[in-house]
TORTI-232887 format. One line per 3 residues: their letters; for each residue x, y, z of C-alpha. Coordinates in nm, 3 decimals, always signed. Example, Ala and Ser with C-alpha at 12.3 -4.5 7.8 and 13.67 -1.06 7.14 Angstrom:
residues 2
AS = +1.230,-0.450,+0.780  +1.367,-0.106,+0.714 $
***
This chain:
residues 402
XXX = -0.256,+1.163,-14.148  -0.056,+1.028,-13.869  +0.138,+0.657,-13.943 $
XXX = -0.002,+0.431,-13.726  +0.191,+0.152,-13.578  +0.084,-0.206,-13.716 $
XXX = +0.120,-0.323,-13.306  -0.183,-0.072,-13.249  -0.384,-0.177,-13.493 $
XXX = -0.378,-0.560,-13.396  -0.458,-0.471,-13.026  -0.757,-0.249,-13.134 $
XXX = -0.888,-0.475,-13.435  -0.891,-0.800,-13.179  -1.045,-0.607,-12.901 $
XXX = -1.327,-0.444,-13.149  -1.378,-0.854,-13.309  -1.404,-0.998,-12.990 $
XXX = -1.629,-0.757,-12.839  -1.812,-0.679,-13.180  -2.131,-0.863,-13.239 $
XXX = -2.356,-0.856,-13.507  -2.611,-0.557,-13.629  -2.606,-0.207,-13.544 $
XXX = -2.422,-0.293,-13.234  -2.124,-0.396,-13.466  -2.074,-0.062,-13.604 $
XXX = -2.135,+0.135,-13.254  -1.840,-0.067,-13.150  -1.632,-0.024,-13.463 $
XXX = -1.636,+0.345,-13.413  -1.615,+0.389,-13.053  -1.250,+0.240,-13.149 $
XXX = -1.150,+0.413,-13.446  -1.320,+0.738,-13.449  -1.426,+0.833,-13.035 $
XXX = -1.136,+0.675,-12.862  -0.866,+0.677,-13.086  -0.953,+0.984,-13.369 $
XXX = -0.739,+0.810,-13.647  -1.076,+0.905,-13.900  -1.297,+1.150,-13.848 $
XXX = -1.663,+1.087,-13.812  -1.737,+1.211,-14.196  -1.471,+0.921,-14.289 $
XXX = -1.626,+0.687,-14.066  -1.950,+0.752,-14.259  -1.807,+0.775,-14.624 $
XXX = -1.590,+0.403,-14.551  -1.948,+0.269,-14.460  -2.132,+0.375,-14.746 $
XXX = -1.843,+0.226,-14.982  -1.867,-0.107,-14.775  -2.251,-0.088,-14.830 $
XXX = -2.136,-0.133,-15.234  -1.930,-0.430,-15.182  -2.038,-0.780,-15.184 $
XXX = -1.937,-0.978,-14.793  -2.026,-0.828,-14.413  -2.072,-0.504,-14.399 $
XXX = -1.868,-0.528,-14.057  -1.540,-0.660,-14.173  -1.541,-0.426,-14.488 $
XXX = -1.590,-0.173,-14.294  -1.290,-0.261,-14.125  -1.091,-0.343,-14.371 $
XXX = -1.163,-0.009,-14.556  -1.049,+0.190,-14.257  -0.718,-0.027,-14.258 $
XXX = -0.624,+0.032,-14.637  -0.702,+0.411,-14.527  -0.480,+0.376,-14.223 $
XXX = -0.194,+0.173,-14.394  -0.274,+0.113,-14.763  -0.262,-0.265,-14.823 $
XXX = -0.090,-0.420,-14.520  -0.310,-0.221,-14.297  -0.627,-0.353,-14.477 $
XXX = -0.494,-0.724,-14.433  -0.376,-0.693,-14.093  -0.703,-0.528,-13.964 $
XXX = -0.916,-0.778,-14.083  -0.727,-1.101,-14.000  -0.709,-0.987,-13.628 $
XXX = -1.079,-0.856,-13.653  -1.206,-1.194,-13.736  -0.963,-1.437,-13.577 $
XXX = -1.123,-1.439,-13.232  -1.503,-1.516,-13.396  -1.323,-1.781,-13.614 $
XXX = -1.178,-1.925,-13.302  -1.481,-1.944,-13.078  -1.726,-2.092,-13.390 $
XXX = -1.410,-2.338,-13.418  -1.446,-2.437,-13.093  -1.797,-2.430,-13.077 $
XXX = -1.832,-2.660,-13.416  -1.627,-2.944,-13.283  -1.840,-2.924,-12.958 $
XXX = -2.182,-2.957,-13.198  -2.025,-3.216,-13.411  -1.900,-3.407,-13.133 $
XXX = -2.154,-3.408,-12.859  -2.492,-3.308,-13.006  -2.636,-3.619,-12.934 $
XXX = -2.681,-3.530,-12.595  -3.004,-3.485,-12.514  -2.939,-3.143,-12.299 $
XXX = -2.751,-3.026,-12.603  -3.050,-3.135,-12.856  -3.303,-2.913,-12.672 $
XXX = -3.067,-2.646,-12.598  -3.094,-2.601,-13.020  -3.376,-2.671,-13.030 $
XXX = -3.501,-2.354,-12.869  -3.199,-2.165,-13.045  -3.353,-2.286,-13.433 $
XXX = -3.696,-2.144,-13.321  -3.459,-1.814,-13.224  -3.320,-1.809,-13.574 $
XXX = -3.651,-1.796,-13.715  -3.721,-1.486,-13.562  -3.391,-1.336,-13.611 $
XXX = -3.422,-1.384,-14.000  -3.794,-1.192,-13.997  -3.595,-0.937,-13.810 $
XXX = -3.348,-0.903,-14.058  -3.637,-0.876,-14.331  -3.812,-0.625,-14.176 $
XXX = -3.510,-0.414,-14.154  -3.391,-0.473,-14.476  -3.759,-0.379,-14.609 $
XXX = -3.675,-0.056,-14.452  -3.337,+0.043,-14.602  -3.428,-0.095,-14.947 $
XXX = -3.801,+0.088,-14.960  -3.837,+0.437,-14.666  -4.179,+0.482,-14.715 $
XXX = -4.415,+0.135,-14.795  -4.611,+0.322,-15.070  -4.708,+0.256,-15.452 $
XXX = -4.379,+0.444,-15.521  -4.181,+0.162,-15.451  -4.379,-0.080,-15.631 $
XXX = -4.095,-0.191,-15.862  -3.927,-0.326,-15.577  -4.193,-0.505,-15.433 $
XXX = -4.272,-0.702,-15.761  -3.897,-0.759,-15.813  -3.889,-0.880,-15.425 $
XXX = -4.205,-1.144,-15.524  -4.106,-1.234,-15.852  -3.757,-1.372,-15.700 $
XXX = -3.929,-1.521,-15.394  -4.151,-1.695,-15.647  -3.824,-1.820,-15.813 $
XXX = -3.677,-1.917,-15.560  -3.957,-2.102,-15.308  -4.140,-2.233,-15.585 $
XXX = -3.966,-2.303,-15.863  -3.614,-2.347,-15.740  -3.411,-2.147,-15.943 $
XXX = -2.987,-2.163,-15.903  -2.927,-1.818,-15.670  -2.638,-1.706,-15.904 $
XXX = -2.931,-1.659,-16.188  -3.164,-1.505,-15.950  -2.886,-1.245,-15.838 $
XXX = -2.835,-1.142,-16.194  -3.162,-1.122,-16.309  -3.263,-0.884,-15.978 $
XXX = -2.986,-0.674,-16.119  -3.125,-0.631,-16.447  -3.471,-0.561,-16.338 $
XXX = -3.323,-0.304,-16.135  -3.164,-0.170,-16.453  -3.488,-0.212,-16.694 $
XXX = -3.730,-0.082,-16.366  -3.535,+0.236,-16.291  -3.307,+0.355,-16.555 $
XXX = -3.458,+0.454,-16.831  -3.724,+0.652,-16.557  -3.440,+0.827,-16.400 $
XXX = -3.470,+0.703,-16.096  -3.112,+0.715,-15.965  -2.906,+0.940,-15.794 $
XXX = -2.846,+1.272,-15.973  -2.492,+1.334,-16.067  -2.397,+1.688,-16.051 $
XXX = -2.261,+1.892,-16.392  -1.918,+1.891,-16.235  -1.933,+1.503,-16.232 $
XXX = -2.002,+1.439,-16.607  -1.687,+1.293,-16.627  -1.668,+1.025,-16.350 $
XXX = -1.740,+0.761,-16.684  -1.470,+0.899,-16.873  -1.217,+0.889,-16.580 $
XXX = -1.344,+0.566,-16.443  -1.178,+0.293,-16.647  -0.859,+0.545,-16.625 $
XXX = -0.823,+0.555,-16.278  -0.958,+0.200,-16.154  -0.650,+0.041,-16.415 $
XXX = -0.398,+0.267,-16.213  -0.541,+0.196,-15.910  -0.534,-0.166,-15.963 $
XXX = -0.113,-0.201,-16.066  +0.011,+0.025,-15.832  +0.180,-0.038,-15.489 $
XXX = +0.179,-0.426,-15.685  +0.445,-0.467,-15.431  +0.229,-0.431,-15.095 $
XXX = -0.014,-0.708,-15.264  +0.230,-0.991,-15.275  +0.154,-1.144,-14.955 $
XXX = -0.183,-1.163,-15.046  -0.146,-1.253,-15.374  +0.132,-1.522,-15.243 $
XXX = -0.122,-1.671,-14.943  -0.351,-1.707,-15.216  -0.121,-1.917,-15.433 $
XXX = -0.073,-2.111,-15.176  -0.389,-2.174,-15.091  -0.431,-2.320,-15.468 $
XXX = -0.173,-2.509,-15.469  -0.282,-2.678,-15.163  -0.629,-2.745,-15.325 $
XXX = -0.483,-2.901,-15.584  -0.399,-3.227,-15.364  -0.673,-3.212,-15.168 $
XXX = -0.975,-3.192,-15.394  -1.276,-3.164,-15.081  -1.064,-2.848,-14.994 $
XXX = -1.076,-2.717,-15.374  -1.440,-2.746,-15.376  -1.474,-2.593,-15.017 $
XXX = -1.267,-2.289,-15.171  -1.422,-2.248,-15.492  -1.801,-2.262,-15.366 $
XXX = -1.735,-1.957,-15.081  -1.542,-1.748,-15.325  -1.869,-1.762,-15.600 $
XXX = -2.064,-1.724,-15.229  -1.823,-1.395,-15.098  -1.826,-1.266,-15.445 $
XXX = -2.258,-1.274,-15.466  -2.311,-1.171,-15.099  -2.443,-0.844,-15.140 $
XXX = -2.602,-0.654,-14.887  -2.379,-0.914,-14.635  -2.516,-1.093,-14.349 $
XXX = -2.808,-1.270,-14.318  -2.884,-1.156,-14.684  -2.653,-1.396,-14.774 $
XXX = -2.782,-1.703,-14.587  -3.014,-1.762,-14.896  -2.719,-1.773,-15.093 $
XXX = -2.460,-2.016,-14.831  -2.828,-2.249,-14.784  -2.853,-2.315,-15.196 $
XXX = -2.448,-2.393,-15.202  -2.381,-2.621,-14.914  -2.787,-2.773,-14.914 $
XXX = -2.893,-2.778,-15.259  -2.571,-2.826,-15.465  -2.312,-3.030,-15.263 $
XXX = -2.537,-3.166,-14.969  -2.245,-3.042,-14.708  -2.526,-3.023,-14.438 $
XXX = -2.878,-3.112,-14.344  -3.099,-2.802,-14.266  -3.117,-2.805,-13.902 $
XXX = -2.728,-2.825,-13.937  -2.721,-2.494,-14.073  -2.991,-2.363,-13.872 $
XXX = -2.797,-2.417,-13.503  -2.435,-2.317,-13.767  -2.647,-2.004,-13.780 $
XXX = -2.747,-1.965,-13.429  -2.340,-2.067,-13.342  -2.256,-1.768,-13.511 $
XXX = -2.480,-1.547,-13.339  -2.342,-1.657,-13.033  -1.992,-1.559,-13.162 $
XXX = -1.907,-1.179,-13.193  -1.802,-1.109,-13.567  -1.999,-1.095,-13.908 $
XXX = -2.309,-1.385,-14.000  -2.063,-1.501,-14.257  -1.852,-1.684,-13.991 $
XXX = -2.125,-1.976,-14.082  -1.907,-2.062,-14.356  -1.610,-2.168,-14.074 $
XXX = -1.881,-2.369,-13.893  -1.970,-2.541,-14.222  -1.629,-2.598,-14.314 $
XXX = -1.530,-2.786,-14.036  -1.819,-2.996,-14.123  -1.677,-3.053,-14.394 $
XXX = -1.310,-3.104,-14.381  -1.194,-3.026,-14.016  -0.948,-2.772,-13.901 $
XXX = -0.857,-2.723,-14.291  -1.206,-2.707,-14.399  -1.255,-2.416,-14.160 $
XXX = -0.957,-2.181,-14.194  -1.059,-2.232,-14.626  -1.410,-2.155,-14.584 $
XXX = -1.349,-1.860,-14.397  -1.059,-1.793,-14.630  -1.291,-1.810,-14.953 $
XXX = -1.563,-1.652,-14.819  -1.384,-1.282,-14.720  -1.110,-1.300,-15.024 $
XXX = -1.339,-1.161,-15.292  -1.409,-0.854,-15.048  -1.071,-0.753,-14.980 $
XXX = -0.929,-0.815,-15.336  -1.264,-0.537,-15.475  -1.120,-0.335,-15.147 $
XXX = -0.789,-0.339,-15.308  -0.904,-0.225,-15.685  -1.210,+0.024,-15.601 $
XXX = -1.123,+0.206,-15.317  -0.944,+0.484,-15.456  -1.220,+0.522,-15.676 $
XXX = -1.527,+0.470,-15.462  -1.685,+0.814,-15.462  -1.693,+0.798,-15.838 $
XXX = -1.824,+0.407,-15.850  -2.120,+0.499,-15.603  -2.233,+0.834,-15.811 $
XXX = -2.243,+0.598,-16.146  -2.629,+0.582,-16.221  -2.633,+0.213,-16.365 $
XXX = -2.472,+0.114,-16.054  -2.748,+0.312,-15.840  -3.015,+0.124,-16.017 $
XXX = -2.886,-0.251,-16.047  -2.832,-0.245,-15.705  -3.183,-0.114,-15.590 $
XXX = -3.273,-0.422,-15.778  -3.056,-0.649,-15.627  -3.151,-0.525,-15.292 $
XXX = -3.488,-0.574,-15.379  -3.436,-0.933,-15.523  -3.261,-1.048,-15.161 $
XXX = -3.532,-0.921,-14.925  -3.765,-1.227,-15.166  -3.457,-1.493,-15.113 $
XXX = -3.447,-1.397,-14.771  -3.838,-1.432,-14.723  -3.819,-1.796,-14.923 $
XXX = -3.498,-1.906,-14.689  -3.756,-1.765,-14.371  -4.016,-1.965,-14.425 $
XXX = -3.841,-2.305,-14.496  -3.674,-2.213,-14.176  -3.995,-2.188,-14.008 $
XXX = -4.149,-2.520,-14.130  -3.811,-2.702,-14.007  -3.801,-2.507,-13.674 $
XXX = -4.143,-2.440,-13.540  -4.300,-2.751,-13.467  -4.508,-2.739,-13.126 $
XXX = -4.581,-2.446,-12.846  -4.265,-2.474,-12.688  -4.051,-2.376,-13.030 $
XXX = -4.364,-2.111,-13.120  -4.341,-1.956,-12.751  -3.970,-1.894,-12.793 $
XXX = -3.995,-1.782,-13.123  -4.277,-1.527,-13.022  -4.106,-1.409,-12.720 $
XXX = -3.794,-1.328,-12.960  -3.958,-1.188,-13.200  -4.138,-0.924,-12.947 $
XXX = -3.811,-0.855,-12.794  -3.687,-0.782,-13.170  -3.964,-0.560,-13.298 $
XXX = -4.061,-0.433,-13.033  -3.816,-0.342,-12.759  -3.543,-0.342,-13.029 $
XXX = -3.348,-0.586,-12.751  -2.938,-0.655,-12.853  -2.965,-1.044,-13.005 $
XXX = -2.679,-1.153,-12.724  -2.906,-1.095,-12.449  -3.228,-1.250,-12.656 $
XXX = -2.973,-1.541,-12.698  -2.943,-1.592,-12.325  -3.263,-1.579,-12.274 $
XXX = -3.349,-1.883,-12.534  -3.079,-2.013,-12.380  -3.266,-2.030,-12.026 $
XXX = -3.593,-2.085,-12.127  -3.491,-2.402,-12.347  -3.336,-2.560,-12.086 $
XXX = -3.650,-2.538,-11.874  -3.914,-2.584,-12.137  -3.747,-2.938,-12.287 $
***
């Protein structure tokens, strides 16, 4: 493979994050770069580093980004790629936090998110609908188990308000109870009999060698704690997005559920429309639905609160990068991890339906908010329309509506 220089990847990784926004759009962009233009991986590579980042808990986009990094320069590659991926969305929702916090008292400013929250509404039935059709092809009584694991953690969730981190772990062990002992996992082949044997083998070797290219990340992190330990708001900020990047499977707005119990429920960071227009900030950014977490940690603690969150959030991600990837195409043929993760799947599309209609009640309030949410949601379903330009629109239409 040819050694590519670290001064080409930075140009390329800030171009593709600040041209890269959210969805299938992301991805287009992501290999446009890497694989059309530039033919450092090959399509089937392309392909193989998204299915890996499909495993992982964080966004699927900057995964996928970091994966091809590690492949393109082991460690250093994978950090470099996804700093300079990321750093022009974190600077924009930046930006566009201490604008919110600052001046949303104005009343142009109030209607302008306004008409973005009733947006978000439809953007998050969007995202369940497509979920819905990556976790269950076919709506048929085949998938039943999923649906009732899907309900039963909605019903947890909306109803009875159950912590997320126990919901999580109980969707994986329905998924285990529901489809293992039925065989209803991938097959692995006769010549793969001894991925379980080798597994433990190789993920240990994997995980102590090249120790050397880790210690800048392992040092940054250090830091970080030791930083925390004098400012105890920031140790907090850290700790909750870590537990939040290391639970975010599926990535994106899968994981709002997840961010909304933390910083709502637990530690009161924010009020709900606060993290409705953070959400609708970060779809105005380019970059991964995770950049929330900068937005709410400059709520929280400025400037510092922002480059932690954002910090916390994508560590757990690249430190699994780091361990599994050597050993991916073994992890993803392991049947018990086929079958906890169908039911994790399952259990998010239910958070995600409890977080939607919460959303709703908050958001859509009269005809103007139910017009714009309509209108988005059409231009969703229906003419499959890229969310920047929907985002415009709102944009437009709020300003003349209130």
């Amino acid at each position: 493979m040819q050694k590519i220089s670290l001064k080409e990847l930075i140009k390329v990784s800030l171009y593709t994050g600040a041209t890269a926004y959210g969805g299938p759009a992301m991805f287009t962009q992501i290999k446009k770069k890497f694989v059309t233009e530039r033919k450092w991986i090959t399509e089937k590579e392309f392909l193989g580093v998204i299915s890996f980042a499909q495993l992982l808990p964080g966004a699927t986009g900057i995964l996928t980004m970091a994966c091809i990094g590690y492949k393109l320069r082991d460690v250093t590659g994978a950090l470099v790629v996804s700093f300079f991926f990321i750093l022009p969305t974190f600077l924009a929702i930046t930006f566009l936090s201490y604008l919110y916090f600052h001046f949303r008292e104005l009343s142009f400013v109030k209607s302008l998110f306004i008409g973005l929250g009733a947006m978000v509404v439809a953007l998050l039935i969007n995202a369940v609908v497509t979920l819905g059709k990556t976790v269950f092809p076919k709506f048929s009584a085949r998938n039943y188990k999923g649906f009732i694991i899907a309900v039963l953690i909605f019903t947890f969730s909306f109803w009875l308000k159950i912590n997320f981190v126990y919901l999580i772990i109980d969707a994986g062990i329905l998924g285990f109870l529901s489809y293992y002992f039925t065989g209803e996992y991938d097959v692995v082949q006769e010549i793969d009999r001894s991925i379980l044997h080798d597994f433990r083998k190789d993920l240990i070797s994997n995980a102590v060698s090249h120790l050397a290219h880790y210690s800048v990340f392992i040092i940054a992190n250090l830091g970080i704690l030791f930083i925390m330990l004098f400012f105890p708001a920031l140790q907090e900020l850290f700790l909750s997005f870590f537990k939040i990047g290391m639970l975010a499977f599926g990535g994106g707005f899968n994981s709002i559920p997840l961010i909304q119990h933390e910083t709502i429920t637990i530690h009161h960071w924010l009020t709900l429309p606060e993290f409705r227009d953070g959400i609708a900030l970060g779809q105005i950014t380019p970059g991964p639905v995770l950049i929330t977490s900068t937005f709410i940690g400059y709520k929280v603690y400025g400037i510092f609160g922002a480059v932690t969150s954002t910090i916390a959030i994508f560590t757990p991600s690249l430190i699994l990068i780091f361990i599994l990837y050597n050993v991916h195409t073994k992890l993803t043929r392991l049947p018990v991890i086929n079958v906890i993760m169908k039911g994790i799947l399952s259990g998010f599309i239910g958070l995600l339906v409890s977080t939607t209609i919460h959303f709703g009640i908050e958001s859509l309030f009269d005809w103007k908010t139910w017009l714009i949410f309509s209108l988005s949601l059409i231009a969703l379903l229906k003419f499959k329309s890229d969310p920047l330009w929907i985002i415009i629109g709102t944009v437009i239409i709020s300003i003349f509506l209130f």
